[in-house]
C-alpha positions, 0 to 999 in steps of 0.5 A, a space after each residue: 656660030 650656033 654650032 659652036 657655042 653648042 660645044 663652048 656653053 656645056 664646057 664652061 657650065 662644067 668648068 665653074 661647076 668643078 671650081 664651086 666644088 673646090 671652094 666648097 671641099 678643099 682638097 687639103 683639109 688639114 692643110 687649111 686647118 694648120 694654116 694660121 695667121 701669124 707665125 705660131 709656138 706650140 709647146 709639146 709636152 710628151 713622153 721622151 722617145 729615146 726607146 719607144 717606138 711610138 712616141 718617136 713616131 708621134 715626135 717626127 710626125 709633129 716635127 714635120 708638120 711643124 717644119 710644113 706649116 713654119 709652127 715653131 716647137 718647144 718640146 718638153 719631154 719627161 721620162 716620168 709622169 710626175 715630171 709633167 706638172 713641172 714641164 707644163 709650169 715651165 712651157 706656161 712661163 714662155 707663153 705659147 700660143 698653144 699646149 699639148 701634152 699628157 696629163 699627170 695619172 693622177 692631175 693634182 691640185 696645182 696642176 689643175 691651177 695651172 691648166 686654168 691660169 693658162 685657159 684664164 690667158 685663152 691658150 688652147 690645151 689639147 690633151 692626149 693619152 690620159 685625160 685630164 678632165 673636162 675643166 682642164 682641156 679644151 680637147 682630149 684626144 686618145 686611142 679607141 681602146 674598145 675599138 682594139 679590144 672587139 678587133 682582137 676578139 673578131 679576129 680570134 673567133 674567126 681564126 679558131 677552128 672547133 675544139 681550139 682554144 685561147 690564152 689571153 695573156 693578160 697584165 697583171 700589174 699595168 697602170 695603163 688605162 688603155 690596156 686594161 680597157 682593150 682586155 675588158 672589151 676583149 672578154 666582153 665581145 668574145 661573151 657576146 659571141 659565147 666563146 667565154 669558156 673557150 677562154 684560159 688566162 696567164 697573168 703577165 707580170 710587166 717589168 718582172 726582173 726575176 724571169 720567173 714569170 716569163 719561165 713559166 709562161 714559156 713551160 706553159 706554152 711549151 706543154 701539150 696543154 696549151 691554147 692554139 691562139 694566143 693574145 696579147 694586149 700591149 707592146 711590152 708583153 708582145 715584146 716579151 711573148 714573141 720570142 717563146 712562140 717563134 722557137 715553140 712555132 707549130 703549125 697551129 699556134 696562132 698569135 694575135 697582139 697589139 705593139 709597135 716596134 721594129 722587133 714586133 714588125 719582124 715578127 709579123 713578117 716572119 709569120 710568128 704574129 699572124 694579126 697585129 694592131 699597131 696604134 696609128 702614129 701619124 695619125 696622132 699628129 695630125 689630130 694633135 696638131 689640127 687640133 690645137 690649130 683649130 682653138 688657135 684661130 677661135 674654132 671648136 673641134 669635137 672635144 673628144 676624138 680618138 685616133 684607131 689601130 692600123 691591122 699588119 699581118 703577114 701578107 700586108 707587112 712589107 707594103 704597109 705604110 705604117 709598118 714601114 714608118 715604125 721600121 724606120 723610127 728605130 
């Protein structure tokens, strides 16, 4: 008996160790988190994805979360962000439980009223993208722009050899917060490091119609005079820039970028990229979505979070979860 219960008593005291755990740290966080009372309506008011890469990514994401955890949807999604306050106007009519949705570049008077009538009604509102201000949002979730820009620029100082230099190829014209934050960051590190002079710079003209400017960027890298490592910042220059490599590919042109699509995924594999940073798409999700569920159930999440870049390269591609999600969004 003795002998047994030498063996039986170390077994048990491991057994309700190991179920305290579990009560302590639940396996699935974000499974707890969507996890509401009652059957719950979100309205999502986001950008249309018929041809953007990653917001049809972001949309399945929430799609399946939703179908997981029975959260019913309204989708409103505008093509225009001078459509956004009208689109929130018309969720705020059909009285959901909660609101996620991209703020106005610009968030004009009667949008703010509206953002406050629908707090004044305790319905959460979780912003992403761009911020529409401290008073207006219960949470504002965004990538780390910074974050991505020292990246790129850690990555260009350790991919140049002495005596190379890089083209930063910059938006001349871009209304996008997020981009000119990574090329800030970018320039800022690579001082820190004393590369600054080894930098040139070609103004990319986003939306040019003429082809002008993409002609003279690809005489640019056609000539002997060209950088040996060249940056890009954001989808549509990568788009744009990745084409002219891949025909004028030498064995020292390098090319670091920041994109999601299939086209930019297939220029990594064809080794035209050698280090691109995508946005984390399903990461967006879930933040959105654990988010709003949180305020839901009368919880404070942090009110700012930011959602981080996922690194492809050559060697990684084919494996890579998210370079395969955005591969199948298409």
């Amino acid at each position: 008996m003795k002998r047994f219960l030498k063996r039986i008593v170390p077994f048990i005291l491991v057994t309700v160790l190991f179920i305290g755990i579990i009560q302590l740290f639940p396996f699935s966080t974000r499974q707890k988190s969507l996890a509401v009372t009652q059957k719950s309506r979100i309205a999502v008011i986001l950008q249309y994805a018929e041809k953007l890469t990653y917001w049809k990514t972001v949309w399945r994401g929430i799609d399946d979360l939703a179908g997981k955890y029975e959260i019913e949807i309204s989708a409103y999604q505008f093509r225009s962000r001078s459509q956004i306050e009208e689109l929130f106007e018309l969720a705020l009519l059909g009285n959901p439980d909660g609101i996620i949705f991209c703020a106005p570049s610009e968030p004009s008077d009667t949008f703010k009223k509206l953002a406050l009538q629908a707090k004044s009604k305790g319905i959460p509102l979780v912003c992403m993208d761009t911020d529409a201000g401290g008073e207006y949002r219960d949470v504002f979730i965004s990538a780390d722009d910074k974050q991505c820009g020292k990246m790129l620029a850690q990555q260009a100082v350790n991919s140049l050899l002495p005596g190379q230099s890089i083209l930063m190829v910059k938006y001349h014209n871009t209304p996008s917060v997020s981009i000119m934050t990574r090329q800030e960051e970018f320039l800022g590190e690579l001082a820190a490091y004393g590369y600054e002079s080894r930098v040139k710079t070609f103004d990319f003209i986003y939306g040019d119609k003429t082809g002008q400017n993409i002609m003279e960027l690809q005489e640019l890298l056609a000539s002997k005079s060209h950088s040996d490592l060249i940056v890009s910042f954001g989808p549509g220059c990568t788009q744009a820039i990745a084409p002219i490599v891949a025909k004028l590919k030498t064995d020292k042109t390098l090319m670091l970028a920041v994109g999601e699509s299939k086209e930019i995924i297939n220029y990594v594999t064809q080794d035209v990229i050698q280090c691109l940073f995508a946005l984390d798409c399903d990461q967006v999700a879930d933040m959105l979505l654990y988010a709003v569920c949180t305020l839901m159930k009368g919880e404070k999440p942090e009110a700012e979070q930011h959602y981080g870049f996922v690194e492809i390269t050559p060697e990684t591609a084919e494996e890579n979860k998210l370079a395969n999600r955005i591969m199948e969004a298409q």
